[in-house]
C-alpha positions in Angstrom: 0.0 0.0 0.0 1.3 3.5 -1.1 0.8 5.8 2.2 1.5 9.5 1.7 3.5 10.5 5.0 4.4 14.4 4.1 2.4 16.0 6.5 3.1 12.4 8.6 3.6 12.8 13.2 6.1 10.0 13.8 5.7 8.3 17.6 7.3 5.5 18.8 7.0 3.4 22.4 8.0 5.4 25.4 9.8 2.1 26.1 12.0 2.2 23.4 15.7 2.1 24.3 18.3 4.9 23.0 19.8 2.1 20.8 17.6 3.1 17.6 16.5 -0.2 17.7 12.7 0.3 17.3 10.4 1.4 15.1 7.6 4.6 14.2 4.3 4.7 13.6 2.4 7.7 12.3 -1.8 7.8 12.2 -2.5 9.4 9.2 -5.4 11.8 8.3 -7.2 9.3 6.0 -7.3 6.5 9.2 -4.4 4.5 7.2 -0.8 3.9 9.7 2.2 4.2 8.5 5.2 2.2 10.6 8.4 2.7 9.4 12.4 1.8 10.7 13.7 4.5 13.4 17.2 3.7 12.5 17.0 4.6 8.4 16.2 8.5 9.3 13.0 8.5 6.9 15.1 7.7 4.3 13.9 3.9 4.4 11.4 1.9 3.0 7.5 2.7 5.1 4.8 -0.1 5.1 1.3 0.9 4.8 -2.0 -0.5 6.7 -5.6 0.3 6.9 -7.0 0.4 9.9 -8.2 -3.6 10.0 -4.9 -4.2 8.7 -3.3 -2.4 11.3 -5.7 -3.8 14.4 -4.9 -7.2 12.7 -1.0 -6.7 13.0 -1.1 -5.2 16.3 -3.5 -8.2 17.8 -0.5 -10.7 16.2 2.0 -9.1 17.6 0.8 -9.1 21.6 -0.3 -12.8 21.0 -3.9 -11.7 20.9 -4.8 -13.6 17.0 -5.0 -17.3 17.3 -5.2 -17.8 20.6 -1.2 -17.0 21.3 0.0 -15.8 24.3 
């Protein structure tokens, strides 16, 4: 998915270590998220999601989809 990011507010976890080891996301004003890679600068590749894509990403990654814990 092609996500415009221009006018883009990057966030990422307040538990994210000074290492640059992490990652942004930025809600964008059409509902889509854009995540990208804190250590390429904005200068990296940014993967898009809709919102169901991005509730569906979010819910595998704290071992909420399938039952994993």
């Amino acid at each position: 998915m092609k996500v415009d990011t221009t006018d883009a507010v990057w966030f990422k976890s307040r538990h994210s270590g000074p290492d640059g080891n992490c990652v942004e996301v930025a809600f964008l004003g059409d509902g889509n998220v854009a995540l990208r890679d804190t250590k390429d600068h904005g200068r990296g590749p940014v993967l898009g999601f809709t919102p169901g894509e991005w509730d569906a990403f979010v819910a595998g990654v704290t071992g909420r989809l399938s039952g994993r814990a």
